[in-house]
DSSP file (Angstrom, degrees, kcal/mol; ACC not computed):
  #  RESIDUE AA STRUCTURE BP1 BP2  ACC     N-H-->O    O-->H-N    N-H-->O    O-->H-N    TCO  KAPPA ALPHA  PHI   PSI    X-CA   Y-CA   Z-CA
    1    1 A X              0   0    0      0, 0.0     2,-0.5     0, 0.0   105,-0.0   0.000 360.0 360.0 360.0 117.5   22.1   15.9  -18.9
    2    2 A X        -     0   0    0      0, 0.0     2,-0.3     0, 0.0     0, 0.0  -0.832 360.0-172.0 -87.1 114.3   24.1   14.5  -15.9
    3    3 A X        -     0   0    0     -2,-0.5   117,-0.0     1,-0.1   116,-0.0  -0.819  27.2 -89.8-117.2 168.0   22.6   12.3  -13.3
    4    4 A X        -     0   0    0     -2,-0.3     3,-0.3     1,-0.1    -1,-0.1   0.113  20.8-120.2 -88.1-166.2   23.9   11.2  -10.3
    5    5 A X  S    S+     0   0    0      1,-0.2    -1,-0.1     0, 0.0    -2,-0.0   0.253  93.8  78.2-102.9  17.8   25.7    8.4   -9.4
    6    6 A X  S    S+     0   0    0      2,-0.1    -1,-0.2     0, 0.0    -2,-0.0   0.942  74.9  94.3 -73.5 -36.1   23.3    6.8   -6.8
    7    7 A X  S    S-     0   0    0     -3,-0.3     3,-0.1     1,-0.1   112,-0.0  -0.234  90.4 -82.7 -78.3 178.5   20.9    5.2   -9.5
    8    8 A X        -     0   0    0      1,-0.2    -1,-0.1     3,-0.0    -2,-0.1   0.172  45.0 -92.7 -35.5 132.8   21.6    1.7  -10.6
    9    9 A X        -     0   0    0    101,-0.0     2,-0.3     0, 0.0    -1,-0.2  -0.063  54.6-109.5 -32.5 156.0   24.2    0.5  -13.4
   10   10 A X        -     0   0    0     -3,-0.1     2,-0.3    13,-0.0   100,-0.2  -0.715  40.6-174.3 -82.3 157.0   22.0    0.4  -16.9
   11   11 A X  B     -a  110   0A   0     98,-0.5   100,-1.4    -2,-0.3     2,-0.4  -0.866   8.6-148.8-141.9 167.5   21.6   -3.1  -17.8
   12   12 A X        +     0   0    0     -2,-0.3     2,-0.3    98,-0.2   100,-0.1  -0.994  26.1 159.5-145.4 124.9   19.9   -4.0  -21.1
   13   13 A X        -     0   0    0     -2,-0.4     2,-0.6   100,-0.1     3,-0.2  -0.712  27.1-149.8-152.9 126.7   18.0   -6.8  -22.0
   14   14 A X        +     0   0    0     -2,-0.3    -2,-0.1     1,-0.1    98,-0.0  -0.873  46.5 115.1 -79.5  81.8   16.0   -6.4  -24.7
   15   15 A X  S    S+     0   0    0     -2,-0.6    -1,-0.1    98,-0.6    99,-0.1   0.616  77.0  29.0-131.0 -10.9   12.7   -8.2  -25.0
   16   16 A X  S    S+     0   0    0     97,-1.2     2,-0.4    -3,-0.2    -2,-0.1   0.309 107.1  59.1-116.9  21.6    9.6   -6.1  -25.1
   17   17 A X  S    S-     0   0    0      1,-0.2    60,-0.1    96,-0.1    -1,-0.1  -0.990  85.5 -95.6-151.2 132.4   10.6   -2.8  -26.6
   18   18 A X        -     0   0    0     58,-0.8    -1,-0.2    -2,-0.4    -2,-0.1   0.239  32.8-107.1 -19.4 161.6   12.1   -1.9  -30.0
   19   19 A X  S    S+     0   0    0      1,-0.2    -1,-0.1     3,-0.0    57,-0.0   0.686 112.2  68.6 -45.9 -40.9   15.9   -1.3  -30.9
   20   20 A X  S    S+     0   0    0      1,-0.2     2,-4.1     2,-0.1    -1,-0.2   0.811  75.1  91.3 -71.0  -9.6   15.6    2.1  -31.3
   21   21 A X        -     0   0    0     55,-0.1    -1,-0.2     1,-0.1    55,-0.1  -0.289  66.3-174.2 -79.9  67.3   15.1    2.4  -27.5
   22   22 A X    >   -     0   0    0     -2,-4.1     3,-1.4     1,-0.1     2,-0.4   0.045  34.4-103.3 -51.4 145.9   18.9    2.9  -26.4
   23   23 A X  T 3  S+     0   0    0      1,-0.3    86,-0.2    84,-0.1    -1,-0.1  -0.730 111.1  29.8 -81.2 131.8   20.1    3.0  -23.0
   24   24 A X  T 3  S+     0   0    0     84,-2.2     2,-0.4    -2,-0.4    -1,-0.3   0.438  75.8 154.1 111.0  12.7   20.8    6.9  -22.2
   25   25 A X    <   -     0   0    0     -3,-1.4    83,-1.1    83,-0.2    -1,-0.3  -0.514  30.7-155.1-128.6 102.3   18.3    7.6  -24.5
   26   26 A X  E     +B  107   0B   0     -2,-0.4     2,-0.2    81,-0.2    81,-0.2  -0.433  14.6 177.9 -90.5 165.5   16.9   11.8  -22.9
   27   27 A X  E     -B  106   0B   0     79,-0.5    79,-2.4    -2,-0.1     2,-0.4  -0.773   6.6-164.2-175.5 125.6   13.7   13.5  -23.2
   28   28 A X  E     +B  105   0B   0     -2,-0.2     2,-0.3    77,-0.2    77,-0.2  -0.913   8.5 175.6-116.4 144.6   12.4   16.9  -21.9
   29   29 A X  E     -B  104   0B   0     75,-1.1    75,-2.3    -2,-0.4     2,-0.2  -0.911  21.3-135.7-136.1 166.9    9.1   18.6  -21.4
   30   30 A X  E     -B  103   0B   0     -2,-0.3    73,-0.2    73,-0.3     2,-0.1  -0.700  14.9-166.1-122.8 172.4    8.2   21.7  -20.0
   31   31 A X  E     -B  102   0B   0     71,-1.4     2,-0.8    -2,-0.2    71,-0.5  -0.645  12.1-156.3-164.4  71.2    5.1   22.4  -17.4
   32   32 A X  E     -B  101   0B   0     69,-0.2     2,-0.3    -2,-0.1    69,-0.2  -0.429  26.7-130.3 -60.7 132.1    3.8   25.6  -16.6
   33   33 A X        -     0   0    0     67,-2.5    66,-0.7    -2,-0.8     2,-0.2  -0.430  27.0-174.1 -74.7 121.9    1.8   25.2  -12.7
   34   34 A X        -     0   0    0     -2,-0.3    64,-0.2    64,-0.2    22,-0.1  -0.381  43.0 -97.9 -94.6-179.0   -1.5   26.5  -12.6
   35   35 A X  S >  S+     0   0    0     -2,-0.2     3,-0.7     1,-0.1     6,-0.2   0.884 118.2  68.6 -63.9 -26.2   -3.6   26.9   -9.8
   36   36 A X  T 3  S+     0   0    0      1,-0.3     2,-0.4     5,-0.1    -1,-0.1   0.821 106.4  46.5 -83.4 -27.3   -5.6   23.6  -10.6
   37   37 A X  T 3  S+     0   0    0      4,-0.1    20,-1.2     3,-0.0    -1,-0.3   0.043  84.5  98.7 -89.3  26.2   -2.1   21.6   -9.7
   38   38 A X  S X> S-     0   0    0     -3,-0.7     3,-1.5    -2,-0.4     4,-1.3  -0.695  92.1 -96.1-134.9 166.7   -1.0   23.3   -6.4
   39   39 A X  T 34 S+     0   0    0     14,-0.6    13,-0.3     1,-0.3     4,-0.2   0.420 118.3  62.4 -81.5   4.9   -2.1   21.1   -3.2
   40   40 A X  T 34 S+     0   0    0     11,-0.1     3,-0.3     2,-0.1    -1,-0.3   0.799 113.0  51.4 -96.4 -21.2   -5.7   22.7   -1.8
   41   41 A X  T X4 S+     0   0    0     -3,-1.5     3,-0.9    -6,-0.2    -2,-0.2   0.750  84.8  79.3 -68.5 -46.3   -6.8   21.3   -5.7
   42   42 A X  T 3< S-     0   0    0     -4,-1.3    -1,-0.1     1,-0.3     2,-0.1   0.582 122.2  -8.3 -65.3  -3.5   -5.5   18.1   -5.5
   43   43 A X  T >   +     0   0    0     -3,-0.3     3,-0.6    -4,-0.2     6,-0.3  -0.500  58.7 179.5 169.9  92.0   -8.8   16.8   -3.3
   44   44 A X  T <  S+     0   0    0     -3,-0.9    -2,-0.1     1,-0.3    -3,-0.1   0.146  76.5  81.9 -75.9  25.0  -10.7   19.8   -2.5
   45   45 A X  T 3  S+     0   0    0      1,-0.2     2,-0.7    -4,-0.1    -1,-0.3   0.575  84.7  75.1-103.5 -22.8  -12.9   16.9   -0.8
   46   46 A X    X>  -     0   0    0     -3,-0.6     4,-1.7    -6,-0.1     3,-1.0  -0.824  67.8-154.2-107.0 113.9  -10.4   17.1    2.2
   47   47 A X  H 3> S+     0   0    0     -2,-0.7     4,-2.2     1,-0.3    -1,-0.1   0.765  92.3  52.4 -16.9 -69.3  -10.3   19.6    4.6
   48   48 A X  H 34 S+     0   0    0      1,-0.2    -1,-0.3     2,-0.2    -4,-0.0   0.855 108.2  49.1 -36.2 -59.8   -6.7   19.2    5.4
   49   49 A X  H X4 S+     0   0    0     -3,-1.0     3,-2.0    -6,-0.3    -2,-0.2   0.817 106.1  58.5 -79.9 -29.6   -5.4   19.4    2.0
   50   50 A X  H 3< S+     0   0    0     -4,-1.7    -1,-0.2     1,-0.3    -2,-0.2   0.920 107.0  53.3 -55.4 -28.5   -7.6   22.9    1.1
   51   51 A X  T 3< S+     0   0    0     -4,-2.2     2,-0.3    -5,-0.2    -1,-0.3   0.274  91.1  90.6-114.0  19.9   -5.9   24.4    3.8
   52   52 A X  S <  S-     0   0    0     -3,-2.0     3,-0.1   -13,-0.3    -3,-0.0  -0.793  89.7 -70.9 -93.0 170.4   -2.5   23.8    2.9
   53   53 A X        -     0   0    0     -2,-0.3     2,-0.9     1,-0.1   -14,-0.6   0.170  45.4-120.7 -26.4 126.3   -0.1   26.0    0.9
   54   54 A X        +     0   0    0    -16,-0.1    -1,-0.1   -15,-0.1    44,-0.1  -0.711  62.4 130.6-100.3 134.7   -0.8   26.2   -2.8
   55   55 A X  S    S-     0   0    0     -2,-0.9    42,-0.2    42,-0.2   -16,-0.2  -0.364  72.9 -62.1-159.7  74.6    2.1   25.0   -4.2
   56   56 A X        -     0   0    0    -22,-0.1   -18,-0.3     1,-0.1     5,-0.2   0.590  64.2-128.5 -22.9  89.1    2.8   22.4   -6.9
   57   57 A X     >  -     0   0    0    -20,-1.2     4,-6.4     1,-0.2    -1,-0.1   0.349   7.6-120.9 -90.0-173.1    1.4   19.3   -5.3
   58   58 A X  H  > S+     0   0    0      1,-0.2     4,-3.3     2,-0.2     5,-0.4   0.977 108.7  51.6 -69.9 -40.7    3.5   16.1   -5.0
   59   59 A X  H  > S+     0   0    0      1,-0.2     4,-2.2     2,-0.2    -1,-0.2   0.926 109.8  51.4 -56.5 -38.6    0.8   13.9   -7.2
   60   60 A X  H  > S+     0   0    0    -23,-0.2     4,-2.1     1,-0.2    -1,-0.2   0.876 107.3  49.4 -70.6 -30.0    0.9   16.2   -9.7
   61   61 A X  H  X S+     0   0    0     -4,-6.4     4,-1.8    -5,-0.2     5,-0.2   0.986 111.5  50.6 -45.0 -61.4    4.7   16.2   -9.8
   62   62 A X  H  X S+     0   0    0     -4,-3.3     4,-5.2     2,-0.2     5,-0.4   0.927 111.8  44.1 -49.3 -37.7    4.7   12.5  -10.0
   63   63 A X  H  X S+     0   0    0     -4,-2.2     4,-3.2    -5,-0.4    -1,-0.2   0.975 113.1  57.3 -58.3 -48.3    2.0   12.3  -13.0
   64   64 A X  H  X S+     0   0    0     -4,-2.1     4,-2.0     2,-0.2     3,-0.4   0.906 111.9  39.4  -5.5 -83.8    4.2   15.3  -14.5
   65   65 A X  H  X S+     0   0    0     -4,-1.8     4,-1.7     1,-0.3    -2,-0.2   0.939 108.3  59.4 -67.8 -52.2    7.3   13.0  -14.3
   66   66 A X  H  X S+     0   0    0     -4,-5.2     4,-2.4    -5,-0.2     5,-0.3   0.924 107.0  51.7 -40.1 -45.3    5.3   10.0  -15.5
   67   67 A X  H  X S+     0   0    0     -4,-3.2     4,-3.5    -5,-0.4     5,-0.3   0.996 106.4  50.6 -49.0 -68.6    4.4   12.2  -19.0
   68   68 A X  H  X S+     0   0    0     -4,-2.0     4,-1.1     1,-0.3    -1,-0.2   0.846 113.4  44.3 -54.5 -39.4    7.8   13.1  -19.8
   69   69 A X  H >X S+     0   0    0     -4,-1.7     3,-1.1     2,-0.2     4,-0.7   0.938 114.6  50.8 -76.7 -53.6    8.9    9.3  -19.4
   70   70 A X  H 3X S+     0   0    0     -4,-2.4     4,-3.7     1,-0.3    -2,-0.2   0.774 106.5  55.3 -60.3 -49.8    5.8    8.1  -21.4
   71   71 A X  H 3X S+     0   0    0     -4,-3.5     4,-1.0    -5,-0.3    -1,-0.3   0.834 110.8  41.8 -62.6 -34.7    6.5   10.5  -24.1
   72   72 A X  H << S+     0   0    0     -3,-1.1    -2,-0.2    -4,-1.1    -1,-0.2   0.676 117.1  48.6 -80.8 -22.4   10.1    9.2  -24.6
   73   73 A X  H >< S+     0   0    0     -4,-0.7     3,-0.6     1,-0.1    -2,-0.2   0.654 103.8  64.0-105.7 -14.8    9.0    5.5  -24.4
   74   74 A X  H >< S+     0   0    0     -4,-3.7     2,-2.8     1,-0.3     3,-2.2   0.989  86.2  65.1 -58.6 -49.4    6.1    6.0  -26.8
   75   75 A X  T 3< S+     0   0    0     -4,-1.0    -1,-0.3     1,-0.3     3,-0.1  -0.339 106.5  46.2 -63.7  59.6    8.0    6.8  -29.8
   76   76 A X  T <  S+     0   0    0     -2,-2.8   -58,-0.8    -3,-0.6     2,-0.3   0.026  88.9 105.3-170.9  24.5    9.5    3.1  -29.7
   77   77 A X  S <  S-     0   0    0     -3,-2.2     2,-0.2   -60,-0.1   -60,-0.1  -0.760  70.5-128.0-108.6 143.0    5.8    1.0  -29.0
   78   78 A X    >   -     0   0    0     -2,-0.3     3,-0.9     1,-0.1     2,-0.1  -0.508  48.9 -68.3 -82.1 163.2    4.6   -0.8  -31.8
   79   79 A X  T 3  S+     0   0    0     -2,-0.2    -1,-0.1     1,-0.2     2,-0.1  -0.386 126.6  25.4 -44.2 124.2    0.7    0.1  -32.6
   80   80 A X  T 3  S+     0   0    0      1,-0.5    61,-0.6    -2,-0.1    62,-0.3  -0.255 104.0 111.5 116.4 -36.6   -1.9   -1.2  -30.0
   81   81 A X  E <   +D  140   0C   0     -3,-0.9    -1,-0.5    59,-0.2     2,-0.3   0.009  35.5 144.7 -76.2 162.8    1.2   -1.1  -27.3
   82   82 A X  E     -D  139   0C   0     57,-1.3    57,-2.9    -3,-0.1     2,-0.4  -0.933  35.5-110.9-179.6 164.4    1.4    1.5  -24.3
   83   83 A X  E     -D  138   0C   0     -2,-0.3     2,-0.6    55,-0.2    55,-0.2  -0.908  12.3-161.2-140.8 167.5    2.5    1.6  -20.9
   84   84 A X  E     -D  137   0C   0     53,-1.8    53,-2.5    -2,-0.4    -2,-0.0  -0.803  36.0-101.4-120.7 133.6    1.2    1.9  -17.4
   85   85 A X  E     +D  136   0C   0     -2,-0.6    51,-0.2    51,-0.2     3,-0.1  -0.359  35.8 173.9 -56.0 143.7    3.2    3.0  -14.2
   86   86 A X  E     +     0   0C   0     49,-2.3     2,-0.3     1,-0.2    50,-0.2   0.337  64.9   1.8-139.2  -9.6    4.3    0.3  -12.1
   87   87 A X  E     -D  135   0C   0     48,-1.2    48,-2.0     2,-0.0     2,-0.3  -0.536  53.5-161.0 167.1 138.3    6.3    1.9   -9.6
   88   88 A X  E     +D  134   0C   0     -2,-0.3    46,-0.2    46,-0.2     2,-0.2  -0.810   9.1 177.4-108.2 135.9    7.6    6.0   -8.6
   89   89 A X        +     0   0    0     44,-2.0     2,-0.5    -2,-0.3    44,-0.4  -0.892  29.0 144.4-125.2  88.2   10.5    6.2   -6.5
   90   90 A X        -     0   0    0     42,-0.2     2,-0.6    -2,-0.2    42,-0.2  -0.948  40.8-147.7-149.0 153.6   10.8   10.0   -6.4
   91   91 A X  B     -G  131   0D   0     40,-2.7     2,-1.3    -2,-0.5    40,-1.1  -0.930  16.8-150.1-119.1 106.2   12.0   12.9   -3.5
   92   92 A X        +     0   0    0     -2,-0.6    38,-0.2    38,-0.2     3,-0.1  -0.715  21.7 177.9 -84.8 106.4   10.3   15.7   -4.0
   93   93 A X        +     0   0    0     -2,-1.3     2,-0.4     1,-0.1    -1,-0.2   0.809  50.6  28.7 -87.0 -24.7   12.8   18.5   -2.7
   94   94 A X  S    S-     0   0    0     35,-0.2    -1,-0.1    -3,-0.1    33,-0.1  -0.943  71.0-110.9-154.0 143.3   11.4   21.8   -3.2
   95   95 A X        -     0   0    0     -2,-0.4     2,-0.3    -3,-0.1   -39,-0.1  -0.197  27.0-160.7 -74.7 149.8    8.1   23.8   -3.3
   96   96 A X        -     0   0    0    -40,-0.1     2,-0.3    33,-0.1     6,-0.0  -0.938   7.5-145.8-125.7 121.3    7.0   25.2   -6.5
   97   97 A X    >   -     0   0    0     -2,-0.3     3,-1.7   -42,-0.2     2,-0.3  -0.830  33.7 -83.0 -97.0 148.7    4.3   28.2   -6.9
   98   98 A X  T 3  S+     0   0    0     -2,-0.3   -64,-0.2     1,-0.2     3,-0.1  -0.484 109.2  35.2 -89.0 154.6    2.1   28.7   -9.3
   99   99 A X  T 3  S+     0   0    0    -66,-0.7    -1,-0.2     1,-0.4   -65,-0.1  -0.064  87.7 119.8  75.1 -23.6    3.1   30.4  -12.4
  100  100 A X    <   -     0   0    0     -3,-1.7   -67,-2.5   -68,-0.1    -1,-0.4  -0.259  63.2-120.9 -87.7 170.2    6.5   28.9  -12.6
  101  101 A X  E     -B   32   0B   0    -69,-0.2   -69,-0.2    23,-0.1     2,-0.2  -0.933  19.1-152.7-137.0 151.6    7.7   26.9  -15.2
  102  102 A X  E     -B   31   0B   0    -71,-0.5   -71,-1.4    -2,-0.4     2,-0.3  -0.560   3.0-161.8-137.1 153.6    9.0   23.0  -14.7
  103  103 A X  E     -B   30   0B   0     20,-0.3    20,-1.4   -73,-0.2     2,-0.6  -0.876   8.1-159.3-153.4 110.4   11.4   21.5  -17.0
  104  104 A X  E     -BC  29 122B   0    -75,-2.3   -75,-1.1    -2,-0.3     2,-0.3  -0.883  10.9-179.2 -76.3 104.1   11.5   17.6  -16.9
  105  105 A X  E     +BC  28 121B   0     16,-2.6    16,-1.6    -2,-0.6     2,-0.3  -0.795   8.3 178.1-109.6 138.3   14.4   16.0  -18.2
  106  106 A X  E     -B   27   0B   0    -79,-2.4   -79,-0.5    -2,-0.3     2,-0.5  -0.953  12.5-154.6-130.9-179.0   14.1   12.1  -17.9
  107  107 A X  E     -B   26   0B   0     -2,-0.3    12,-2.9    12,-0.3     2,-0.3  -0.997  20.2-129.8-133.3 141.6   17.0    9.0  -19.2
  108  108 A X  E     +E  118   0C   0    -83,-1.1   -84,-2.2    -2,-0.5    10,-0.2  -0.676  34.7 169.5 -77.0 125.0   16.1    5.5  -20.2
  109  109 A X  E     -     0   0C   0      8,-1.6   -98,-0.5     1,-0.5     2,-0.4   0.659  52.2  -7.4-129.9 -28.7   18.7    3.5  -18.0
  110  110 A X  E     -a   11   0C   0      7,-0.4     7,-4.0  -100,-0.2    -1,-0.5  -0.991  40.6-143.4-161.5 176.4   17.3   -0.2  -18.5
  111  111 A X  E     +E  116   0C   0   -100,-1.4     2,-0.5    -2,-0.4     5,-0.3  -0.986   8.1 179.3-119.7 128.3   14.9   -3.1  -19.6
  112  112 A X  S    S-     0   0    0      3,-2.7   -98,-0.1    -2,-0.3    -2,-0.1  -0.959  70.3 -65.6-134.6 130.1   13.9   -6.3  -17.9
  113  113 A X  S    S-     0   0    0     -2,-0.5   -97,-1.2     1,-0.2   -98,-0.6  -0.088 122.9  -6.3  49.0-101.4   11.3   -8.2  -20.2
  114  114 A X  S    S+     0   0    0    -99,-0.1     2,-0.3    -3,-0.1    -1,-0.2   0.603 118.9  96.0 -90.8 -27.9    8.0   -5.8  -20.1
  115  115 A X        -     0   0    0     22,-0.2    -3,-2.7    -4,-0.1     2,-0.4  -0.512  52.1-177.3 -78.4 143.0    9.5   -3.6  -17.7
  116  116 A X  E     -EF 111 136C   0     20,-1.9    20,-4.5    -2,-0.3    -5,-0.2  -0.913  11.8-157.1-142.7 119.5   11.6    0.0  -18.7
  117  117 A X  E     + F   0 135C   0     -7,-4.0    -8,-1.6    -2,-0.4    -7,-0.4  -0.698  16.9 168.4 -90.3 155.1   13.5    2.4  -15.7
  118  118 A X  E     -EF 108 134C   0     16,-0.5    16,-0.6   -10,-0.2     2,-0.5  -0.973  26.4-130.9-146.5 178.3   14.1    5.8  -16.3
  119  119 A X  E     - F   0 133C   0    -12,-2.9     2,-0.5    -2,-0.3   -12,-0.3  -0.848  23.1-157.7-156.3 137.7   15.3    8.6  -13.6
  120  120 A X        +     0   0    0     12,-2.2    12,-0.5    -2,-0.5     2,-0.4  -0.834  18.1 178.4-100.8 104.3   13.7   11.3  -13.7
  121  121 A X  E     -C  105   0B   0    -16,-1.6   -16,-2.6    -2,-0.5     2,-0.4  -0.902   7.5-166.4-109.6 138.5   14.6   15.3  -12.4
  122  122 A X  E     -C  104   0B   0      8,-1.6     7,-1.4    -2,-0.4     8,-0.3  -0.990   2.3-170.9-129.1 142.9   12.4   18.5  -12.6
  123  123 A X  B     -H  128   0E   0    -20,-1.4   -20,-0.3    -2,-0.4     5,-0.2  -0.789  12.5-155.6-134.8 144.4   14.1   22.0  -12.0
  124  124 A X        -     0   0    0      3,-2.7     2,-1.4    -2,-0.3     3,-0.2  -0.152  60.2 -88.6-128.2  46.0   11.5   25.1  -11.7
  125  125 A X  S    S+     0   0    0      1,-0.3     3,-0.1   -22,-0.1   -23,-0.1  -0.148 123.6  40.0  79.2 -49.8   14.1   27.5  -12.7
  126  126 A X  S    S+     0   0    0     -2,-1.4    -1,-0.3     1,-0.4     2,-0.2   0.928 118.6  30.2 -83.2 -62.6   15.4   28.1   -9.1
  127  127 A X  S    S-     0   0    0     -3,-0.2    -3,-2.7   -32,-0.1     2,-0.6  -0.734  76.9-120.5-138.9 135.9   15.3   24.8   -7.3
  128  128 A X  B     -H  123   0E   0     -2,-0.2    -5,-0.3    -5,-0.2     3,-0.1  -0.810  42.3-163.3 -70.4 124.5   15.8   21.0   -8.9
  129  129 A X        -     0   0    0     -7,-1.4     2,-0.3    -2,-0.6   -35,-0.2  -0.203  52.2  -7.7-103.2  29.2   12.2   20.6   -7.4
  130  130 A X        +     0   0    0     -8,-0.3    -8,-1.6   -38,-0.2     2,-0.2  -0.652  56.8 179.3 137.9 163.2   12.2   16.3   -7.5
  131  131 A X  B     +G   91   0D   0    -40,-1.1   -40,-2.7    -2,-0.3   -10,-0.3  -0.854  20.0 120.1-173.9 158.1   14.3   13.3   -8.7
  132  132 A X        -     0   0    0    -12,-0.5   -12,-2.2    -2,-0.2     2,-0.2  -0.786  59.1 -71.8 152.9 177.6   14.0    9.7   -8.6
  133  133 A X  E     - F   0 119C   0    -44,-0.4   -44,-2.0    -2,-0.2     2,-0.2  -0.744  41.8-172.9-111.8 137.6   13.7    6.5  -10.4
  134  134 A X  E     -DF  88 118C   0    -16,-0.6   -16,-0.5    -2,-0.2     2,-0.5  -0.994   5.8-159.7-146.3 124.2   10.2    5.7  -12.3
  135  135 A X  E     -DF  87 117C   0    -48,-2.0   -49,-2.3    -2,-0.2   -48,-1.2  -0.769   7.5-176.7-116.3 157.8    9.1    2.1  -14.1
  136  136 A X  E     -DF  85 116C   0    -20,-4.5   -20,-1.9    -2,-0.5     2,-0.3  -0.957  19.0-132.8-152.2 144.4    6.7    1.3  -16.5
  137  137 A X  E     -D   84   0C   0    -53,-2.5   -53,-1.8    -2,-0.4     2,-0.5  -0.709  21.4-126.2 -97.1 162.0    5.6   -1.8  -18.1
  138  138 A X  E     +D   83   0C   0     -2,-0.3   -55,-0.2   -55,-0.2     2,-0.2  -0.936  42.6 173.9-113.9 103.9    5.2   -2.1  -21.6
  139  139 A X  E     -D   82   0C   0    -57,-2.9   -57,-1.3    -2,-0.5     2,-1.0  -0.738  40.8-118.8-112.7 140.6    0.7   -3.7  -22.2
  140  140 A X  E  >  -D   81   0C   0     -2,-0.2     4,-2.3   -59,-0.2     5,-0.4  -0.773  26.6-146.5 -72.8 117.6   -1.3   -4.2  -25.3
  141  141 A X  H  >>S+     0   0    0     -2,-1.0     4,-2.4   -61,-0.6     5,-0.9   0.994 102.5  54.4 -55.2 -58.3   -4.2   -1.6  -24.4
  142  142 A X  H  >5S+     0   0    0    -62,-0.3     4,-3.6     1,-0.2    -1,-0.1   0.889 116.6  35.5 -62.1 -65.3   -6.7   -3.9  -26.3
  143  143 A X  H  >5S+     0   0    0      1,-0.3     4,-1.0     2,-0.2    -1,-0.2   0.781 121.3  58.1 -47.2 -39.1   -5.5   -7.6  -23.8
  144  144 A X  H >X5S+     0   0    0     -4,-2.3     4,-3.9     2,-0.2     3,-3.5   0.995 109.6  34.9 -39.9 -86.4   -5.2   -4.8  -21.1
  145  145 A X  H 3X>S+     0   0    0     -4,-2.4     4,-2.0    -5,-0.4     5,-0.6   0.920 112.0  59.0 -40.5 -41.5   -8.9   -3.4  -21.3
  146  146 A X  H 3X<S+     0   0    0     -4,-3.6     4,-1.7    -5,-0.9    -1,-0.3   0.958 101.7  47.8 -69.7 -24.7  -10.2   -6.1  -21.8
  147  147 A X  H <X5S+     0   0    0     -3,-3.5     4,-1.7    -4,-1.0     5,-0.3   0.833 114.8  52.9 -74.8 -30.8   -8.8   -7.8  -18.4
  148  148 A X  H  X5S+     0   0    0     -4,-3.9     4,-2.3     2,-0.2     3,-0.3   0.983 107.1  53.2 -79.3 -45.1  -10.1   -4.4  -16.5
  149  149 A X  H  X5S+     0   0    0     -4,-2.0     4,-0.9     1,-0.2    -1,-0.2   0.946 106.8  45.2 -37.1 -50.2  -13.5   -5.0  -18.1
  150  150 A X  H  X<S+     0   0    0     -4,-1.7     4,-1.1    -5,-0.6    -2,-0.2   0.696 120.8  47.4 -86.5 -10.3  -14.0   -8.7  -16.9
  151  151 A X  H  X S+     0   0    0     -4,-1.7     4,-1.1    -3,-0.3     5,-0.2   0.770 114.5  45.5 -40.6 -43.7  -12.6   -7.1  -13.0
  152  152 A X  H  < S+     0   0    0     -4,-2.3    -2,-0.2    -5,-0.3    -3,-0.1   0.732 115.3  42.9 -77.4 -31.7  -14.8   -4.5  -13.4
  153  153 A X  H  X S+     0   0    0     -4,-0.9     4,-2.8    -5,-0.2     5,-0.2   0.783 112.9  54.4 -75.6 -47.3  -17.6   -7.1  -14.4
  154  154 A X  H  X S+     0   0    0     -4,-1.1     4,-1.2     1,-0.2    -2,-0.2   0.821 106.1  55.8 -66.5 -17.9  -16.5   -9.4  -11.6
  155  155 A X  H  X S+     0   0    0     -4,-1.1     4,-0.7     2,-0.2    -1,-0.2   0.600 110.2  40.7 -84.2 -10.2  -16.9   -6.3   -9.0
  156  156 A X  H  > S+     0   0    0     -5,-0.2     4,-1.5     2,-0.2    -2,-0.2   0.822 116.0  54.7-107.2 -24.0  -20.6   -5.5   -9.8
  157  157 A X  H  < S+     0   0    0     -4,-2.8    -2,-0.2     2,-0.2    -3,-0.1   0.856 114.6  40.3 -63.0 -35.7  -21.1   -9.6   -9.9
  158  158 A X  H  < S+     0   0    0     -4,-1.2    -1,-0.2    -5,-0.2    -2,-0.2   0.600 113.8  56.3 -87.3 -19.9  -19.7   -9.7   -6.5
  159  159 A X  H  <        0   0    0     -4,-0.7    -2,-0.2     1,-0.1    -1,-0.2   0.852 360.0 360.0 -67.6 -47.9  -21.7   -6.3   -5.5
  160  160 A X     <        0   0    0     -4,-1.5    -1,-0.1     0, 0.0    -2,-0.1   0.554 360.0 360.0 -77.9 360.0  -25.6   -7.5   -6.3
């Protein structure tokens, strides 16, 4: 898989993610689009958005792109570890219908501390349909939850 030469040099600094996790490191998934992804779906609570084109919508791409990355960075988490998106840089270029089938290829390009890059392209057979650069930090789910529980406790304290 060849990507281009805008995104960033790799740099490597190892400190929250396994060995095995190598810079250059690919992973692909595939996607057929239904109807439930295409943009009148994506909040049928808004007017605006039912009455555009159904078409693969752009949120769904990202979460789409987010999977594929997730999937490649799981198999190198210790137990209790995961990770959460922390920031999508991505151009969605070309409309998608549904029926078609999405092919995500994404590459591990670096590490700082918790945080992991990759960059990310989807092709729908015709048309490279997105690209762009996608991070995710590396959490303990349990130390996680448990801080969105006491937020979540501090919003209904702050509600009554």
């Amino acid at each position: 898989m060849a990507f281009p030469a805008m995104r960033k040099p790799a740099t490597e600094r190892v400190d929250a993610v396994k060995d095995t996790l190598r810079l250059g490191l690919t992973h692909r998934i595939t996607f057929t689009v239904t109807e439930r992804q295409t943009v009148p779906q994506f909040y049928p609570e808004s007017p605006i958005f039912r009455a555009m084109p159904a078409v693969f919508a752009t949120g769904y791409m990202v979460g789409l792109f987010e999977w594929c990355c997730t999937e490649l960075l799981n198999q190198h988490l210790d137990p209790g570890e995961g990770s959460l998106g922390v920031h999508v840089d991505f151009s969605h270029l070309a409309a998608t219908p549904p029926g078609m089938t999405v092919t995500v290829d994404c590459e591990y390009t670096a590490v700082d501390g918790r945080k992991v890059s990759f960059f990310v392209r989807g092709h729908d057979g015709v048309d490279v349909i997105g690209e762009g650069r996608h991070e995710r930090a590396v959490v303990n789910y349990e130390k996680f939850n448990a801080r969105v529980a006491e937020k979540g406790k501090a919003a209904q304290g702050a509600a009554a």
